[in-house]
N, C-alpha and C positions, 0 to 999 in steps of 0.2 A: 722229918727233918728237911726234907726237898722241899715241901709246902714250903715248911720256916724262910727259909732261906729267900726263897719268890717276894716269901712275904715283905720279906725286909730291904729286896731289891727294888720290889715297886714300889715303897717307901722312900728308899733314896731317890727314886727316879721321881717322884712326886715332888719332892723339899725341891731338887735341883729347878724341876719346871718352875715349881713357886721362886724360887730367888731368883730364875732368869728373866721374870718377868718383874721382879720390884725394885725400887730404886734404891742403889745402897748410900747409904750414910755413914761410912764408914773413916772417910775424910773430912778431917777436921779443918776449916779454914786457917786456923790461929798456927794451928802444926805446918800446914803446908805455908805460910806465911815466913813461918821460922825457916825453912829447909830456903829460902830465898835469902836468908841472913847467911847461913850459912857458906852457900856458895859466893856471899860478896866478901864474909870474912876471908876464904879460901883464896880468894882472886886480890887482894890487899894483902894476904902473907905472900904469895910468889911474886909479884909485884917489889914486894922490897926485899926479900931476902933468894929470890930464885933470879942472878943475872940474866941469864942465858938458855933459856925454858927449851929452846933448841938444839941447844946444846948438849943439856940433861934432860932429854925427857923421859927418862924412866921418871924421877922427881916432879915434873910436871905430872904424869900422868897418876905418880903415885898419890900425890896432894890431891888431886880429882876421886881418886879412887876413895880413898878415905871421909872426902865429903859426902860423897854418896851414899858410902856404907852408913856413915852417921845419920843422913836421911832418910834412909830406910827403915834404919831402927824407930828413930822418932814414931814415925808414918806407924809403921808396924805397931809400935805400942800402943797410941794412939787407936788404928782401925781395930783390934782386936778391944778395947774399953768400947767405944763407942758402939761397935755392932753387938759385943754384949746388950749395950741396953737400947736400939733403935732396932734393933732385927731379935732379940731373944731368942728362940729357936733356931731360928734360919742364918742364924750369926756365923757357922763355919763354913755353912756355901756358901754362904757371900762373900766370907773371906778365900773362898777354895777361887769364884768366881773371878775375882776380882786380880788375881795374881795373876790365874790362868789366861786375863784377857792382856796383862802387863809384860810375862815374861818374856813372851819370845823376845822383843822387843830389847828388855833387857839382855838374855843373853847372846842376842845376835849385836852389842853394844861392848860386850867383853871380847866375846870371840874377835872381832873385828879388831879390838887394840890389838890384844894377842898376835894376831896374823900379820898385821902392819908390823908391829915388833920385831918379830922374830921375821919375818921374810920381804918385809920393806919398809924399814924404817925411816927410808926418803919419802915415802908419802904420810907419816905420821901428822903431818901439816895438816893432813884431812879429816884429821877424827873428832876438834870441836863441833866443826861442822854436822857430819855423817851424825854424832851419837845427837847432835838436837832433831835433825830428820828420824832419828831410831825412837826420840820419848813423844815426837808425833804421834810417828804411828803407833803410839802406846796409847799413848792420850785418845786418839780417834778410834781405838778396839776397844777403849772402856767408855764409850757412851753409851753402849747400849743401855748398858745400867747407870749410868749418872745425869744430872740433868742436862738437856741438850745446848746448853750453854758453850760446857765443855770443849766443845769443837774450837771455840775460836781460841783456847788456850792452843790445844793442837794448830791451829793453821797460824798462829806467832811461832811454834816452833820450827815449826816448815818452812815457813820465810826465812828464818832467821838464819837455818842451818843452810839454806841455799846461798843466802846473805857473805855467810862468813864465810863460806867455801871461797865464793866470790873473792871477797877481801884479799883473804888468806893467798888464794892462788897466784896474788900480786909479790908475794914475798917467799913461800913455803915456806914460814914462821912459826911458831907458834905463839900464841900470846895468853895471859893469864885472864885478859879480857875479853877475848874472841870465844875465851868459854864460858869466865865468869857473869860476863852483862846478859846475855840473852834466857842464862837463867836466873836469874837475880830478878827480870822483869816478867820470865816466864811463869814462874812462881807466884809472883806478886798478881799477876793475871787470873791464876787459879786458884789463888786463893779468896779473893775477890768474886768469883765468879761461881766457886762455892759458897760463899757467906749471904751474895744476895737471893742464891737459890736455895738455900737452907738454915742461913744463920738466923734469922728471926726465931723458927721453930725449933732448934738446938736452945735459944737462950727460954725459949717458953720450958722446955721439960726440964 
């Protein structure tokens, strides 16, 4: 049973080597293209129906929150069809891969409202900002596995998020734009920058 068990470990540890070393295709340009729609639909609802985004921003944040979860889903749907049929086998490390290089990222992006929230909600003005610098460094921990293109989506979020801090710090505002635009183009970036690194060979199979 001990044998078994080795067996099966060095097996896992085998798959994991092999997917850490191959490129995943698990991101669909057209998907991530949409999640950019997305966020400008989001930023054109608060825009006319959220006065005072400063005022309310639990509502601001919560409109955000909501976009994202939706993007997620998408993406999610999505990478799990696609690495079924571009990875086969190796389809749930890649997916296991692919989270594990995205998360922190992401929940140091929650945690972060959270904490602004509930123990300084005067500097909430800073969180369009901070979470474009958090899907940086998301963006820049999943190149390992994606084509190195990728980076320059990361290094627009990175500008962008110092960008707006910038703006922002002119006003301690929030704005539905200061979140909206920079992922609207950030997306559009990455989606783009997958299709020309992949999207030929997606429309062949």
């Amino acid at each position: 049973m001990r044998d078994l068990d080795k067996a099966l470990a060095d097996i896992l540890a085998i798959r994991s080597q092999i997917a850490a070393g191959t490129a995943f295709r698990g991101y669909g340009p057209a998907t991530v293209a949409a999640t950019s729609g997305i966020a400008l639909i989001t930023a054109l609802a608060q825009h006319l129906w959220l006065d005072d985004p400063t005022g309310h921003p639990i509502a601001f944040l919560a409109g955000w929150a909501v976009a994202a979860l939706v993007s997620a889903v998408l993406i999610w749907i999505e990478m799990q069809a696609r690495s079924r049929r571009h990875h086969s086998g190796l389809a749930d490390a890649m997916i296991q891969q692919a989270i594990e290089q995205f998360l922190p990222a992401a929940i140091a992006g929650v945690l972060l409202a959270i904490l602004q929230w509930k123990f300084a909600p005067e500097t909430l003005w800073m969180l369009p900002g901070l979470w474009q610098v958090l899907v940086s460094l998301g963006v820049f921990a999943s190149v390992r596995s994606l084509p190195r293109t990728i980076a320059l989506g990361g290094a627009w979020y990175f500008l962008s998020g110092f960008t707006v801090l910038l703006i922002a710090s002119q006003s301690h505002a929030l704005s539905p734009w200061t979140m909206g635009l920079p992922f609207v183009i950030g997306q559009l970036v990455l989606a783009t920058l997958l299709y020309f690194a992949s999207g030929e060979i997606d429309v062949e199979d």
